[in-house]
C-alpha positions as CSV (number, residue, x, y, z in Angstrom):
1,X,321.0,-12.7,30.3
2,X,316.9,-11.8,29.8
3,X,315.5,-11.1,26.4
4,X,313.0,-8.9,27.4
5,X,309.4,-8.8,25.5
6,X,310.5,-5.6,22.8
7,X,314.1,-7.3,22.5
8,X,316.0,-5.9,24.8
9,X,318.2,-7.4,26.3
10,X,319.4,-6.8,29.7
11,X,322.7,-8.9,31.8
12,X,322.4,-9.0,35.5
13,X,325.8,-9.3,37.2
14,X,326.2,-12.1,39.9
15,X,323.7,-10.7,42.9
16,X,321.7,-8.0,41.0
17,X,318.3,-7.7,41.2
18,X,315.5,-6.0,38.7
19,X,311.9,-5.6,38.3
20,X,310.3,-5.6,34.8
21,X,307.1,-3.8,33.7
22,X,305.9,-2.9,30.2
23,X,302.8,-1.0,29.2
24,X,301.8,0.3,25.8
25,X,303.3,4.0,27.1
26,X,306.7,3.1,28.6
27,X,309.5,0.0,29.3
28,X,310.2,0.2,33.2
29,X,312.9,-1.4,34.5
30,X,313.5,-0.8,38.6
31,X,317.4,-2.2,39.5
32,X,317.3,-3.0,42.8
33,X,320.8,-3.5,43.6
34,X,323.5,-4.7,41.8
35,X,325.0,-3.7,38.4
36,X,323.1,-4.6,34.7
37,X,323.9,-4.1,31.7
38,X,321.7,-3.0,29.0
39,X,321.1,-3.3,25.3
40,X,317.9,-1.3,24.5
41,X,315.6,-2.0,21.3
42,X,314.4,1.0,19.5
43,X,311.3,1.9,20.0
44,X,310.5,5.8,19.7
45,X,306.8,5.5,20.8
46,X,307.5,4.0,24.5
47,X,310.9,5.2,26.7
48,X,312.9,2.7,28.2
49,X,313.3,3.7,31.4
50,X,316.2,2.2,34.6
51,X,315.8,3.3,38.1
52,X,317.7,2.7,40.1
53,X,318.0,4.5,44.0
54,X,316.6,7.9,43.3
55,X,318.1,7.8,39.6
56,X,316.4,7.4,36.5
57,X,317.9,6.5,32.6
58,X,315.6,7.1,29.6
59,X,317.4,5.7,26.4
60,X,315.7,4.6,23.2
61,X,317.6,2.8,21.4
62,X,320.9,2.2,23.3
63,X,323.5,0.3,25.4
64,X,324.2,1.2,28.8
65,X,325.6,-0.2,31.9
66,X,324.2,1.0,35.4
67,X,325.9,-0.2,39.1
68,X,324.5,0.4,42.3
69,X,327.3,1.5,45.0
70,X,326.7,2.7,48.4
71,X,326.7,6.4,48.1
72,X,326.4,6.8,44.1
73,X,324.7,5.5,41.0
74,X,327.5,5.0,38.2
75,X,325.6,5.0,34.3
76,X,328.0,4.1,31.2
77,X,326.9,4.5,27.8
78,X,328.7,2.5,25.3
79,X,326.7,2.8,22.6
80,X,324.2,5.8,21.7
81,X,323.1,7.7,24.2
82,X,320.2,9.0,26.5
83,X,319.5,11.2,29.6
84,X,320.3,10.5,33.7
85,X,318.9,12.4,36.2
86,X,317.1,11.9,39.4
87,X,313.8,10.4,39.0
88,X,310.5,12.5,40.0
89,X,308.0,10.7,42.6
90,X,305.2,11.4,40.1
91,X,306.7,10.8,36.2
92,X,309.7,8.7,35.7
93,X,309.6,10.0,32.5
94,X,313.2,12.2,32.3
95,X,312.1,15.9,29.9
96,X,314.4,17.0,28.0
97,X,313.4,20.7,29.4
98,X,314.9,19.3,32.4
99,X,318.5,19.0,30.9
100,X,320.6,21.2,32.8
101,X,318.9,21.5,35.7
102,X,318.8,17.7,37.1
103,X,319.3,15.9,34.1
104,X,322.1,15.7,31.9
105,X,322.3,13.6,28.4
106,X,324.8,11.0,27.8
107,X,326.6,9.4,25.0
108,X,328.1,6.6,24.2
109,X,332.3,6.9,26.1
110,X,330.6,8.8,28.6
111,X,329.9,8.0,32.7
112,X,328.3,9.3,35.0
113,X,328.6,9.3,38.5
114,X,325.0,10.4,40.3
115,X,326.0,10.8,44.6
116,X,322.2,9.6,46.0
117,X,323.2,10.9,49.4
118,X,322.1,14.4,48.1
119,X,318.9,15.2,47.1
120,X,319.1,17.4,43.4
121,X,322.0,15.9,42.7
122,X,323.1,17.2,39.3
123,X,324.8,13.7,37.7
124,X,328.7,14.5,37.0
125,X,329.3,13.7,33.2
126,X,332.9,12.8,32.3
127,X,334.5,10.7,29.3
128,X,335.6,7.3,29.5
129,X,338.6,5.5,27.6
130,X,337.6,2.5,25.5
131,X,340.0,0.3,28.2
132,X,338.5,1.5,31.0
133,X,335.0,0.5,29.6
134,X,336.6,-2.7,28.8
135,X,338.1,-2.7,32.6
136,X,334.0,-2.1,34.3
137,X,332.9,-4.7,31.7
138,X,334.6,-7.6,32.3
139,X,332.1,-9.3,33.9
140,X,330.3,-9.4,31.4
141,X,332.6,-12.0,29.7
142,X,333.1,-14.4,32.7
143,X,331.3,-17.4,33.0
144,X,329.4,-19.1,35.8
145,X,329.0,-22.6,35.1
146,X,327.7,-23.9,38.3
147,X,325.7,-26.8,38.4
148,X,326.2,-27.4,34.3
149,X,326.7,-30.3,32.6
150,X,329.7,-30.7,31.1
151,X,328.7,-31.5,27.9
152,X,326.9,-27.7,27.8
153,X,329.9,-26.4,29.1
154,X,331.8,-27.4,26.5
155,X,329.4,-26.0,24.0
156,X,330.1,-23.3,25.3
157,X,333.5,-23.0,24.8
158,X,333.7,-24.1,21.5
159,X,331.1,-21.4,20.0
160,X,333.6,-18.7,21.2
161,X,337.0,-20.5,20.5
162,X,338.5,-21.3,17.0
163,X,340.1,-24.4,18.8
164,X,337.2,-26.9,19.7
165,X,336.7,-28.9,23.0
166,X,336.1,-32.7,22.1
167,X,335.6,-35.0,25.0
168,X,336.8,-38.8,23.8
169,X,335.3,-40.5,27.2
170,X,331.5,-40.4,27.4
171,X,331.6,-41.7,31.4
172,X,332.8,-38.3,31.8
């Protein structure tokens, strides 16, 4: 989990890999491979931008979830929405004169599936059920606690559980 210098937040699954640059113009995030998750801070003057293969997401104020397979680019909205497409060499920037021809817009209950075998690849757009959202997100909610005290670990727990963790010996 990153807190990112406008607020943003963005979750890297186990293995992914991103590159972060701001300027006063644009927020540009490059996911190199893996699968993040994205909860975007409003900010109307400067685009938030994911790229990721040859596709780009422009959101403002949104959450999203983008995963790297071999042959496609998945993008989930969840909350608000925002535009997929494939990303031009010169402007990341996605235009909304585009829409239609290689970008489409998204909402939030929405995926879309981008194949990055084919060059122009119009993104596929189709709904998503709440449960399957749930389903991709899971890993969100899993925990690696490798290498963490117990004593954090147990912190943990109990700010997410009404019944608290207490640990009676302190040698452990």
């Amino acid at each position: 989990r990153h807190v990112l210098e406008d607020g943003s937040i963005v979750k890297l699954n186990k293995g992914a890999q991103a590159l972060i640059s701001f300027t006063e113009k644009s927020r540009y995030v490059i996911l190199e491979r893996g699968e993040a998750n994205f909860n975007i801070a409003k900010d109307n003057k400067r685009p938030f931008i994911v790229v990721a293969n040859r596709v780009a997401v422009q959101a403002v104020g949104t959450m999203f979830n983008v995963l790297i397979n071999e042959g496609s680019v998945d993008v989930m909205v969840t909350e608000g929405g925002g535009m997929v497409g494939e990303k031009s060499a010169k402007d990341p920037v996605l235009k909304a004169k585009a829409i239609g021809q290689t970008v489409q817009e998204l909402r939030a209950g929405q995926l879309s599936v981008i194949d990055v075998r084919q060059k122009n690849s119009l993104p596929v757009v189709e709904p998503i059920s709440k449960v399957e959202i749930d389903k991709q997100l899971t890993w969100l909610k899993l925990f690696d606690f490798t290498a963490t005290p117990l004593s954090e670990i147990v912190l943990e727990f109990n700010q997410r559980n009404e019944q608290k963790m207490v640990i009676d010996d302190p040698s452990i």
